[in-house]
N, CA, C and O atoms as a GROMACS GRO file, in nm:
protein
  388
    1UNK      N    1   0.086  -0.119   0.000
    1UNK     CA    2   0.000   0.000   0.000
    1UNK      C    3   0.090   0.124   0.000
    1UNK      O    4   0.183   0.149   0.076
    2UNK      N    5   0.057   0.174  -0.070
    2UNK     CA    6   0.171   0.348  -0.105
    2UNK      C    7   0.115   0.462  -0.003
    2UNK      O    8  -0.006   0.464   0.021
    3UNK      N    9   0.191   0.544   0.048
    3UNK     CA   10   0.152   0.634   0.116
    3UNK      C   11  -0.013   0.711   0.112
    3UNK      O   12  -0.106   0.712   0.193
    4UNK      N   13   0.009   0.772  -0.024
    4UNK     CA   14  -0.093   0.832  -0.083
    4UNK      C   15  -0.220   0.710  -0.005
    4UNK      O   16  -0.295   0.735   0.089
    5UNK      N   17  -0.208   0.591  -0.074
    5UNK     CA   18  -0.376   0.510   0.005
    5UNK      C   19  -0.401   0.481   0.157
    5UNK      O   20  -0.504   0.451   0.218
    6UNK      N   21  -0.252   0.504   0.205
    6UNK     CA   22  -0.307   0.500   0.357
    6UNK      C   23  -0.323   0.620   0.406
    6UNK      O   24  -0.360   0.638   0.523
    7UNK      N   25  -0.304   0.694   0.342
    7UNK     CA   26  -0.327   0.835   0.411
    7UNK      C   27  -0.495   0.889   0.380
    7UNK      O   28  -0.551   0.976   0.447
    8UNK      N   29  -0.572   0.795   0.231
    8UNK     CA   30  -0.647   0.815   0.218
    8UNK      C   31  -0.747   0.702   0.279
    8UNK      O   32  -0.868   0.721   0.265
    9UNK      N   33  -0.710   0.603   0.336
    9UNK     CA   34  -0.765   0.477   0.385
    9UNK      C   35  -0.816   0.574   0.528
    9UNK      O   36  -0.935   0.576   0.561
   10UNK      N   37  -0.689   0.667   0.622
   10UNK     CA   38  -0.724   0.723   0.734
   10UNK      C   39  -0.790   0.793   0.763
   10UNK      O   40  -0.832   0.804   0.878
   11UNK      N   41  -0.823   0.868   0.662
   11UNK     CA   42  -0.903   1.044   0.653
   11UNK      C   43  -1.051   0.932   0.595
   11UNK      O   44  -1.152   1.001   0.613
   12UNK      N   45  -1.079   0.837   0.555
   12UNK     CA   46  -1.213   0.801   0.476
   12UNK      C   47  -1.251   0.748   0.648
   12UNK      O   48  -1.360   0.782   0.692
   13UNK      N   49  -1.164   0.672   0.730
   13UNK     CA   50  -1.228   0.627   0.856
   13UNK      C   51  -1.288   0.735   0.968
   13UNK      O   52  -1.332   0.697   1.077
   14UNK      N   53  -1.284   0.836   0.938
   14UNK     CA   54  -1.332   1.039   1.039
   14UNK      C   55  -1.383   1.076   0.967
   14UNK      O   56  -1.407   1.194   0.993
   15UNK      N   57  -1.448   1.027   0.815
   15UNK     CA   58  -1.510   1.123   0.759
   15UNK      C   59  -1.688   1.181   0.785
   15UNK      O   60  -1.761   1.278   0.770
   16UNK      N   61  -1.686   1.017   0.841
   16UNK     CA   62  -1.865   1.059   0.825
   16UNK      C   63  -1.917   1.090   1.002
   16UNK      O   64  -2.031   1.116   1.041
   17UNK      N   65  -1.781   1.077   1.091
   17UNK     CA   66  -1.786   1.112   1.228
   17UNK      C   67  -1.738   1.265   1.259
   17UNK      O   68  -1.698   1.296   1.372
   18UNK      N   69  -1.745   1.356   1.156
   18UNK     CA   70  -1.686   1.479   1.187
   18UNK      C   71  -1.659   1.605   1.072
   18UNK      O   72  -1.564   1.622   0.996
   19UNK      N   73  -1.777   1.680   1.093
   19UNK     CA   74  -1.810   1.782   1.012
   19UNK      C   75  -1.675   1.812   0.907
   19UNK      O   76  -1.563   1.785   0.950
   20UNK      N   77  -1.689   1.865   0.780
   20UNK     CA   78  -1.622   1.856   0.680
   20UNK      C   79  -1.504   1.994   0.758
   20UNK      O   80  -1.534   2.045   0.865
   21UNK      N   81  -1.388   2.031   0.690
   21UNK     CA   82  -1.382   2.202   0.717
   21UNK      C   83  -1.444   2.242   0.596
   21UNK      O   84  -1.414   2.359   0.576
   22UNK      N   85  -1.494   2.210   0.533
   22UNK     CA   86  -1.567   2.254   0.401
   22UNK      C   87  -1.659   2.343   0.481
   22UNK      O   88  -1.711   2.426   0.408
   23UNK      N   89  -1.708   2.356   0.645
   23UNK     CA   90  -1.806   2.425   0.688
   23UNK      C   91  -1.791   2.478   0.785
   23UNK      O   92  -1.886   2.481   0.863
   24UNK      N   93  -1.665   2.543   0.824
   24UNK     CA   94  -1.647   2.556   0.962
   24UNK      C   95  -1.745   2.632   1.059
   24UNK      O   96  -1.709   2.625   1.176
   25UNK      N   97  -1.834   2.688   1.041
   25UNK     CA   98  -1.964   2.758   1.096
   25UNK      C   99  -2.031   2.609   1.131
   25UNK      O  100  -2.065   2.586   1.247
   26UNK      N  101  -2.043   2.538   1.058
   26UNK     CA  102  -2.152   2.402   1.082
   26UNK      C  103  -2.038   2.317   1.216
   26UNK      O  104  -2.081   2.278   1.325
   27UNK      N  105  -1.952   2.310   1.189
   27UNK     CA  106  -1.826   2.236   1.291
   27UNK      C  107  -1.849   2.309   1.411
   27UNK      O  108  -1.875   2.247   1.514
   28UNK      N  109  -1.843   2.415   1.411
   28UNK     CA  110  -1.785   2.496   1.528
   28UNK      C  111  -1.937   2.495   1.611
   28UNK      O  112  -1.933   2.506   1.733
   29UNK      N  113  -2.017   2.488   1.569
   29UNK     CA  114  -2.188   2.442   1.616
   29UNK      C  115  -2.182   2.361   1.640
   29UNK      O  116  -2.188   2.347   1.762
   30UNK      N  117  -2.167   2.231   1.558
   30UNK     CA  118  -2.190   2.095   1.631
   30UNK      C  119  -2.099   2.084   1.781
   30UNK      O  120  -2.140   2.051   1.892
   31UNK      N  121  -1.934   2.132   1.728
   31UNK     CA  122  -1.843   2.101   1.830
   31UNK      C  123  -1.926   2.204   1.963
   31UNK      O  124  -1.924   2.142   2.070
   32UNK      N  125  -1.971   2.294   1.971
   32UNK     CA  126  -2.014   2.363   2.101
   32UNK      C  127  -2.145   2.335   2.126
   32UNK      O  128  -2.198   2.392   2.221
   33UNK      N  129  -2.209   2.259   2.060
   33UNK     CA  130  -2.361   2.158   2.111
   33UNK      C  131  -2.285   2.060   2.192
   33UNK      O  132  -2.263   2.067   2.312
   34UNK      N  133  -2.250   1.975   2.117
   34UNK     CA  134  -2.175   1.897   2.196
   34UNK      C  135  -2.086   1.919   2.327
   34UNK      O  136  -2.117   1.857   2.428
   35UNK      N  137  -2.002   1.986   2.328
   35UNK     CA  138  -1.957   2.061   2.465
   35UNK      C  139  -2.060   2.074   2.553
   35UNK      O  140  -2.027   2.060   2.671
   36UNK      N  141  -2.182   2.098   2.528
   36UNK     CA  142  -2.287   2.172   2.645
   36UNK      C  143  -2.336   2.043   2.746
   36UNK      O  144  -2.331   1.921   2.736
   37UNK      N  145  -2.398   2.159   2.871
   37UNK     CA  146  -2.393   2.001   2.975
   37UNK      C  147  -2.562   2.005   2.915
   37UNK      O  148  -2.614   2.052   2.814
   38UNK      N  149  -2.622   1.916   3.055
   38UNK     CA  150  -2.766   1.860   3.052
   38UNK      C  151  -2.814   1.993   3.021
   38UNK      O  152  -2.871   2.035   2.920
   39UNK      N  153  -2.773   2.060   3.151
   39UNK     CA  154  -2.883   2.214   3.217
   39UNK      C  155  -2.862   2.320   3.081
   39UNK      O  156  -2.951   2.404   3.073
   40UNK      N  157  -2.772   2.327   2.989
   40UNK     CA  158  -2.707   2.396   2.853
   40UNK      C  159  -2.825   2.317   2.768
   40UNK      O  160  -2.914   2.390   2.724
   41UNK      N  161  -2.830   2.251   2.754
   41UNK     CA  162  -2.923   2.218   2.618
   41UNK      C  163  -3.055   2.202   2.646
   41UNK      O  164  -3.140   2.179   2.560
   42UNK      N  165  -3.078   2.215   2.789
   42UNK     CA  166  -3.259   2.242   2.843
   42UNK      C  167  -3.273   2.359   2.823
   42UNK      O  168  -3.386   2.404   2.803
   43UNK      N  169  -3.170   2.433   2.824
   43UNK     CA  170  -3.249   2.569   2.835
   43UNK      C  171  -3.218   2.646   2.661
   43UNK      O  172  -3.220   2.768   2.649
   44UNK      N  173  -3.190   2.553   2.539
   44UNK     CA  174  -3.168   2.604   2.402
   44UNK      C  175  -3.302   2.669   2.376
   44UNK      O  176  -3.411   2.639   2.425
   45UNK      N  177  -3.272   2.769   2.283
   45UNK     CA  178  -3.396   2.870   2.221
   45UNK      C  179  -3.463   2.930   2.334
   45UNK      O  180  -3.583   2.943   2.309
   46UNK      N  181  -3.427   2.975   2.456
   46UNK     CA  182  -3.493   3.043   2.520
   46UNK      C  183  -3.391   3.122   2.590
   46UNK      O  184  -3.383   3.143   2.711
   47UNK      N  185  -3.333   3.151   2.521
   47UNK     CA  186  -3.168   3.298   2.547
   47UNK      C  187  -3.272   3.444   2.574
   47UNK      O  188  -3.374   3.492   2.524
   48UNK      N  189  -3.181   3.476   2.682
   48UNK     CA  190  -3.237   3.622   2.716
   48UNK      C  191  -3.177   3.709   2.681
   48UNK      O  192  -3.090   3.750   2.758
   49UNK      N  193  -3.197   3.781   2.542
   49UNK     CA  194  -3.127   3.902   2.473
   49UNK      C  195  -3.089   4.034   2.600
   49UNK      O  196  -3.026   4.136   2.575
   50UNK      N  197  -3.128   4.007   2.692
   50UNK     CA  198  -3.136   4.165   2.768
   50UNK      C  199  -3.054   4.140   2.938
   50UNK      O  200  -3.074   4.052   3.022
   51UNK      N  201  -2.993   4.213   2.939
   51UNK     CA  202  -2.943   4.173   3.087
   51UNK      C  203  -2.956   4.290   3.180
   51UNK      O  204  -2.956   4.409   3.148
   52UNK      N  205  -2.971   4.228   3.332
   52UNK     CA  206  -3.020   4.373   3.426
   52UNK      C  207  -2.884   4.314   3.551
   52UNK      O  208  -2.827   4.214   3.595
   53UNK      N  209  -2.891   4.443   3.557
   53UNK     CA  210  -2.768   4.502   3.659
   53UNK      C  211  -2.777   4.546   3.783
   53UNK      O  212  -2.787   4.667   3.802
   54UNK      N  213  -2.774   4.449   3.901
   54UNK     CA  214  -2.786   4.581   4.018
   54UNK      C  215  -2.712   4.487   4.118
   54UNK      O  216  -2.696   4.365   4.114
   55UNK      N  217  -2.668   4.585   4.217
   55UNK     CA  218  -2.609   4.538   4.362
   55UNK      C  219  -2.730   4.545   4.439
   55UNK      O  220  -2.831   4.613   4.430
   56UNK      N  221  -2.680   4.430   4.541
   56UNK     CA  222  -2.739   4.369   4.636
   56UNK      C  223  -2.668   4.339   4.761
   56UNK      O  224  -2.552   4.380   4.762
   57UNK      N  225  -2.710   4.276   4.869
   57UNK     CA  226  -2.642   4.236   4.969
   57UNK      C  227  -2.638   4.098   4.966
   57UNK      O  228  -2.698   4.037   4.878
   58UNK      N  229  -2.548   4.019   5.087
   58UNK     CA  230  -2.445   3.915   4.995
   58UNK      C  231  -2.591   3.828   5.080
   58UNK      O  232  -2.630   3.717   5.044
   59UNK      N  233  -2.631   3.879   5.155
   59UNK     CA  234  -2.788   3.743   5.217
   59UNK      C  235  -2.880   3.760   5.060
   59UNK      O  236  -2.902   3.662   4.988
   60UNK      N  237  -2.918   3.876   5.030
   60UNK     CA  238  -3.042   3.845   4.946
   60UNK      C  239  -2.972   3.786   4.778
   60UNK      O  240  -3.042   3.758   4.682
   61UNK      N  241  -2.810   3.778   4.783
   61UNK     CA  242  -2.802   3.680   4.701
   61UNK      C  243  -2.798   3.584   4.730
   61UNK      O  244  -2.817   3.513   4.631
   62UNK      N  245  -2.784   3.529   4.813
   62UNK     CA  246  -2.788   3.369   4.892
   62UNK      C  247  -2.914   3.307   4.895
   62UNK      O  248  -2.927   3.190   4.858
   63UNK      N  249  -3.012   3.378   4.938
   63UNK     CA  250  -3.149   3.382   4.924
   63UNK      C  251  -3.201   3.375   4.753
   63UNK      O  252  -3.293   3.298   4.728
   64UNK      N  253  -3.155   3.435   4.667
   64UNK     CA  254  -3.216   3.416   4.548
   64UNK      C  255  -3.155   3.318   4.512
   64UNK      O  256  -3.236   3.246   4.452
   65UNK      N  257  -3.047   3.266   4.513
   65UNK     CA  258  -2.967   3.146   4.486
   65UNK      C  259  -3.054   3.015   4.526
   65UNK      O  260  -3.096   2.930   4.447
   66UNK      N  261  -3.077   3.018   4.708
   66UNK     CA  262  -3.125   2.943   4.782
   66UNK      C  263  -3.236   2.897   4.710
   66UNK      O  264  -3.247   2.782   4.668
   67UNK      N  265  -3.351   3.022   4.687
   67UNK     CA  266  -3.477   2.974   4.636
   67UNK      C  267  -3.479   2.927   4.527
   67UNK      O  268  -3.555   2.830   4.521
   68UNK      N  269  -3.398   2.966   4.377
   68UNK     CA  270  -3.381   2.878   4.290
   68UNK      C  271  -3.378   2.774   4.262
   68UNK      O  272  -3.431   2.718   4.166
   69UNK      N  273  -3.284   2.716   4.382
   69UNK     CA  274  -3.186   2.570   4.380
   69UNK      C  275  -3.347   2.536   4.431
   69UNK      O  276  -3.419   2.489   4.343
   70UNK      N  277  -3.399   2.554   4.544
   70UNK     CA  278  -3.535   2.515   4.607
   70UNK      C  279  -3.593   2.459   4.496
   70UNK      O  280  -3.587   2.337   4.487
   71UNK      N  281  -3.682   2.564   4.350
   71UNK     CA  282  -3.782   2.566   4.252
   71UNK      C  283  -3.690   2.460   4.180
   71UNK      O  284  -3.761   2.366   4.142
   72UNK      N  285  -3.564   2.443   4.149
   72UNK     CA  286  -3.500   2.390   4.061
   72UNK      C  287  -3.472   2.453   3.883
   72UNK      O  288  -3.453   2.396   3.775
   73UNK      N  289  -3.479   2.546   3.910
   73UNK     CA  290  -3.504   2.628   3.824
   73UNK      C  291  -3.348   2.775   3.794
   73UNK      O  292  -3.290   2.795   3.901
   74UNK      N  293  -3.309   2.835   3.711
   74UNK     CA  294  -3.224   2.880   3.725
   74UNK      C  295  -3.233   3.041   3.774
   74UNK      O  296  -3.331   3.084   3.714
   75UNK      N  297  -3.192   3.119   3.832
   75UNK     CA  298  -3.180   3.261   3.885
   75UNK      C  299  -3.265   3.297   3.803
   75UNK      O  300  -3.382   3.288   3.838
   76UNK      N  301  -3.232   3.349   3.664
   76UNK     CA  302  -3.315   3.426   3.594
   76UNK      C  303  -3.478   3.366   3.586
   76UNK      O  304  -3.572   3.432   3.540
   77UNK      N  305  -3.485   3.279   3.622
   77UNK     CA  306  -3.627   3.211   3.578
   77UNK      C  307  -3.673   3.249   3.749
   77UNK      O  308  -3.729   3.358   3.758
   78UNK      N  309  -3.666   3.218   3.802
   78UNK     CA  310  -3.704   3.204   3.997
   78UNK      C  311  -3.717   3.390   3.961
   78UNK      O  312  -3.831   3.429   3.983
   79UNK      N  313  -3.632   3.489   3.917
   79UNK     CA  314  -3.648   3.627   3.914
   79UNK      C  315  -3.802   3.680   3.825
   79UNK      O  316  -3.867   3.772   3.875
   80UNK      N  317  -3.838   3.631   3.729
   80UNK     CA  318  -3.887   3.633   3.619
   80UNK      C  319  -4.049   3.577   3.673
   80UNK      O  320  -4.157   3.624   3.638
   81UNK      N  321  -4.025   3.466   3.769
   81UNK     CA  322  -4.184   3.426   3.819
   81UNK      C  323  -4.216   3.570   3.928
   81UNK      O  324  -4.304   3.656   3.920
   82UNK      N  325  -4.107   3.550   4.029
   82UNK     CA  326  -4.144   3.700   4.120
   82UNK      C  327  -4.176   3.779   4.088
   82UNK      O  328  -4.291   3.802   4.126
   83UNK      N  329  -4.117   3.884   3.999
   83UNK     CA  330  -4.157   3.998   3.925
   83UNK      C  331  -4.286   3.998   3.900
   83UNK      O  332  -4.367   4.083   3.938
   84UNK      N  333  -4.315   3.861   3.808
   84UNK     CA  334  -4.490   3.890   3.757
   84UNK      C  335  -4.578   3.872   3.863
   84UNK      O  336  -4.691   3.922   3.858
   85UNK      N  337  -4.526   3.780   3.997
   85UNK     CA  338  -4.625   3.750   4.097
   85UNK      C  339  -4.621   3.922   4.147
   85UNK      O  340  -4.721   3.990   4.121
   86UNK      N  341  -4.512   3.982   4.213
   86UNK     CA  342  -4.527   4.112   4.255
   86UNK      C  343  -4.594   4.205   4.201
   86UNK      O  344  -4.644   4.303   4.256
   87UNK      N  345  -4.597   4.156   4.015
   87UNK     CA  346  -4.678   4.267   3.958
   87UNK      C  347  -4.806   4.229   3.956
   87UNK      O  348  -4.862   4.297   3.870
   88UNK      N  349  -4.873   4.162   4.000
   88UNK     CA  350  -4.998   4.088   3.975
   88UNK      C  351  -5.068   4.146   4.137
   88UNK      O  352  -5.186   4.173   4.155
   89UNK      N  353  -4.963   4.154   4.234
   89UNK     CA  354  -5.007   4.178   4.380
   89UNK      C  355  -5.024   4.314   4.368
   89UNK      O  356  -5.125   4.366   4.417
   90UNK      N  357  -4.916   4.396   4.294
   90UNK     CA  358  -4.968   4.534   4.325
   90UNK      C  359  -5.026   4.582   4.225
   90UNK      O  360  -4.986   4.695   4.194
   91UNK      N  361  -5.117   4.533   4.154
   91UNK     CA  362  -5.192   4.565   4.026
   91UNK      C  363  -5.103   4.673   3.906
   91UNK      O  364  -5.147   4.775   3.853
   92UNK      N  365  -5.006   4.626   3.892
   92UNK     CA  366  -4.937   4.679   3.809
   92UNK      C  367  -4.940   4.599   3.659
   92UNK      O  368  -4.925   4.478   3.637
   93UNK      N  369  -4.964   4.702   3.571
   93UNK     CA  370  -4.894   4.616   3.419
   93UNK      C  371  -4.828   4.693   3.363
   93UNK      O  372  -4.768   4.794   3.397
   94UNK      N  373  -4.846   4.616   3.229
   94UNK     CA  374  -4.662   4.700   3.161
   94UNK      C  375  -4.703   4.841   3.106
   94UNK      O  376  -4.634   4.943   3.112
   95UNK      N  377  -4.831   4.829   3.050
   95UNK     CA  378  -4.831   4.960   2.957
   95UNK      C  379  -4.880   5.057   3.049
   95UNK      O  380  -4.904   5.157   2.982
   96UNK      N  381  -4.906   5.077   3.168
   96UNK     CA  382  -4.856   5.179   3.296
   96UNK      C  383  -4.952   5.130   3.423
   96UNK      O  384  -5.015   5.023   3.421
   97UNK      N  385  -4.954   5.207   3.511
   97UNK     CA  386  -5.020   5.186   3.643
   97UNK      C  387  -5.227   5.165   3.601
   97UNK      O  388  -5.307   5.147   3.692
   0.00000   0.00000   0.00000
């Protein structure tokens, strides 16, 4: 067997286990799907374009942490039920008082 066929015998055995570089956009997707854990691919297509910012004290992060882990559910989601329960208690909606 001449170089040339084992070199092509090796590359034909990875071919159909691993995106072409003919696509590296399609590779670089599969390879970082794959990377992701359980809790990463439960939560696909439901990305939160918007992020909020504020200080707190180090109990009422422990506490939002705490209650999360409680619901099983992640920070932003455990934040996201409160809000609407609080807005529902003080008769608030979005398009004003």
């Amino acid at each position: 067997m001449s170089m040339e066929e084992d070199k092509a015998e090796f590359v034909s055995m990875f071919a159909a286990k691993f995106a072409s570089n003919a696509t590296p956009t399609k590779r670089i997707k599969s390879e970082r799907t794959a990377a992701m854990t359980e809790k990463q691919h439960a939560r696909l297509g439901r990305a939160r374009p918007v992020q909020v910012n504020f200080r707190t004290s180090a109990d009422c992060k422990a506490l939002a942490v705490g209650l999360a882990d409680h619901m099983k559910v992640s920070v932003a989601e455990m934040f996201e039920e409160a809000l609407a329960l609080l807005a529902k208690k003080k008769g608030y909606s979005e398009g004003g008082e």
